[in-house]
Legacy VTK file of the C-alpha trace (Angstrom):
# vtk DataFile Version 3.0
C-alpha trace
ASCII
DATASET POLYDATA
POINTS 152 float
-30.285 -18.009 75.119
-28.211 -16.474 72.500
-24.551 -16.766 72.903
-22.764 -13.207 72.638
-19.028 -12.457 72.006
-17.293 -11.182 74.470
-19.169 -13.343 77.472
-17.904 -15.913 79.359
-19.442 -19.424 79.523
-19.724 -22.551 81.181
-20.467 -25.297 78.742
-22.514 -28.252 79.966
-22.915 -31.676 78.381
-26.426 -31.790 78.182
-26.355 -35.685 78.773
-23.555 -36.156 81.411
-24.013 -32.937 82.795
-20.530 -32.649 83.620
-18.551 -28.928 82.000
-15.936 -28.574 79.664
-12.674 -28.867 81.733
-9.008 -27.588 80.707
-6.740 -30.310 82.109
-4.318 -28.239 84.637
-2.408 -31.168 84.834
-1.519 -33.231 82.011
0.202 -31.081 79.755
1.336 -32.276 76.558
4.475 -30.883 76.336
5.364 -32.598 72.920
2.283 -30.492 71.475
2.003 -28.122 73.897
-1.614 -28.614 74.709
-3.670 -29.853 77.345
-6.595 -32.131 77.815
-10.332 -31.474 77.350
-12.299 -33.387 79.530
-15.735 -33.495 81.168
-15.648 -32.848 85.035
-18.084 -31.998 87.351
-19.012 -28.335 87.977
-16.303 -26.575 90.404
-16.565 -23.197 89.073
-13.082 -22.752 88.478
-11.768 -20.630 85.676
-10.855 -23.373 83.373
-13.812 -24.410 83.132
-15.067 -21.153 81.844
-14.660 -19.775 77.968
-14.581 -16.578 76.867
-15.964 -16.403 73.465
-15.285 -13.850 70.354
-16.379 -14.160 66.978
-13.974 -14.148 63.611
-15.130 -14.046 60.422
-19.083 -15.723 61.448
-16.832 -18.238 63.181
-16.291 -18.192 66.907
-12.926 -18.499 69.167
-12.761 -20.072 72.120
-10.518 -18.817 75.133
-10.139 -20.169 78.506
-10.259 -18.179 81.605
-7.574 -20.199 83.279
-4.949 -20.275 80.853
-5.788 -18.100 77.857
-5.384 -21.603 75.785
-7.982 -21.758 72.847
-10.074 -24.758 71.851
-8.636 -26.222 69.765
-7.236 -29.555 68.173
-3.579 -29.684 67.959
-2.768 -33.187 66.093
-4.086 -34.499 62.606
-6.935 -33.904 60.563
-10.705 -33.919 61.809
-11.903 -37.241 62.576
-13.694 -39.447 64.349
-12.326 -39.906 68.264
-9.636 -36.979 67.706
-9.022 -35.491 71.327
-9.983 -31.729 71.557
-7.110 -29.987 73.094
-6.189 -26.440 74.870
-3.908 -24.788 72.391
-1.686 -21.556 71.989
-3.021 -20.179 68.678
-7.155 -19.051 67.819
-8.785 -22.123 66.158
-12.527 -21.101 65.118
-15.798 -22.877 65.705
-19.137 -23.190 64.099
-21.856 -22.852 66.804
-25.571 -24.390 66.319
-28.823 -25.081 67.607
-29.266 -29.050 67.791
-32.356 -29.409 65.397
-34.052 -31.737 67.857
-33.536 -29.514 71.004
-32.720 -25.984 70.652
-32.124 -24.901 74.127
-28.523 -26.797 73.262
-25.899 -26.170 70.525
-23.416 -28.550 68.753
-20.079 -26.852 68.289
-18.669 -28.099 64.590
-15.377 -28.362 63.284
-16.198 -25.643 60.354
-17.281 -27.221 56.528
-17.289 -30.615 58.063
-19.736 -32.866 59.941
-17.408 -33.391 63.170
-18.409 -31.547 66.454
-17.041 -32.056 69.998
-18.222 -34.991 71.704
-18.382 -36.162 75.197
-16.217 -39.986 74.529
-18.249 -42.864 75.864
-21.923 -42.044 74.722
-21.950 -39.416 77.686
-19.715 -40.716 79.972
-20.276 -38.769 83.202
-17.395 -39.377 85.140
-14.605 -36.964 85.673
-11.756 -37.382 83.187
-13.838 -38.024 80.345
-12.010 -37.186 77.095
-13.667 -35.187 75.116
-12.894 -35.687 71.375
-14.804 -35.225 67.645
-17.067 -37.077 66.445
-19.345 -37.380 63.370
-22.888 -36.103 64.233
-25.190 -38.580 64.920
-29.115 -37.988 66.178
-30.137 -38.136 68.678
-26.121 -37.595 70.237
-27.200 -35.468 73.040
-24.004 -36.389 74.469
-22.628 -33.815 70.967
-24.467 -30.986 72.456
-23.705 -28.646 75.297
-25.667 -25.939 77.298
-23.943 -22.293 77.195
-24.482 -21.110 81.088
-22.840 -17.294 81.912
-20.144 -17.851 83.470
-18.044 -14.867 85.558
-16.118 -12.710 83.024
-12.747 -12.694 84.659
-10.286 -12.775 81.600
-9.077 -9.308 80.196
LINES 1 153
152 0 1 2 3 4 5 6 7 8 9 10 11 12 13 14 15 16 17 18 19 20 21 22 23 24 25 26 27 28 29 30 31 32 33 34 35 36 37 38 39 40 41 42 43 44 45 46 47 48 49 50 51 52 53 54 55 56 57 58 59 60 61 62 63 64 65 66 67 68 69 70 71 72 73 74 75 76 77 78 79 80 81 82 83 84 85 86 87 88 89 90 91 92 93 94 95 96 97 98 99 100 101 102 103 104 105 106 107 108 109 110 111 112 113 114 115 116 117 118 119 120 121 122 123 124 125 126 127 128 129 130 131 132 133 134 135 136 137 138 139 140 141 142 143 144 145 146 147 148 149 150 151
């Protein structure tokens, strides 16, 4: 599959096999962000991202909320919690080099990407944070599925 701007996707851990959830609930009012977690498949709208593309770099925007993906405290690192945030915050998107039906989704110029915490963990709730890549990771690399376009 090749991932097109302008479409809207479900992302799927390809270990856990659980999507990359928006929080509704927690809200993080003293950074005004939400959670990213891994939660099983509902098909609600925030777990569905619409994505564009900036400068070779790509933007991720949730259905739900309009939030981006984003991180919204400190510098990229090891177990940083991805968050929903108000502003654009661009992506590099690529093919795992061991299996590339998936992609890793990088922090740009650096070796963090978004990781589902625990090795995998597929219960619902699981934060999902950056991590260093590490081979085989397979819980650092996600399945793109179409999801419904519904944002405008």
């Amino acid at each position: 599959m090749t991932i097109q701007p302008g479409n809207t996707y479900i992302l799927v851990n390809a270990k856990s096999g659980t999507a990359l959830d928006l929080s509704g609930t927690d809200g993080y009012s003293e950074i005004n962000a939400r959670s990213v977690l891994g939660w099983n498949q509902h098909g609600g709208d925030n777990q569905k991202w619409e994505l564009s593309q900036e400068n070779n770099q790509w933007i991720f925007r949730n259905v739900g909320s309009g939030k981006y993906l984003g991180l919204s405290e400190g510098e990229p690192g090891n177990n940083l919690p991805v968050h929903g945030v108000n502003d654009p915050v661009p992506w590099n998107i690529f093919h795992d080099k061991d299996d590339d039906s998936v992609y890793r989704i990088f922090v740009p110029d650096t070796n963090f990407n978004i990781d589902l915490s625990d090795h995998g963990n597929p219960d619902n709730g699981t934060l999902v944070t950056l991590w260093g890549k590490w081979q085989p990771g397979v819980n650092q690399t996600w399945r793109f599925e179409q999801g419904d376009r519904s944002l405008t």
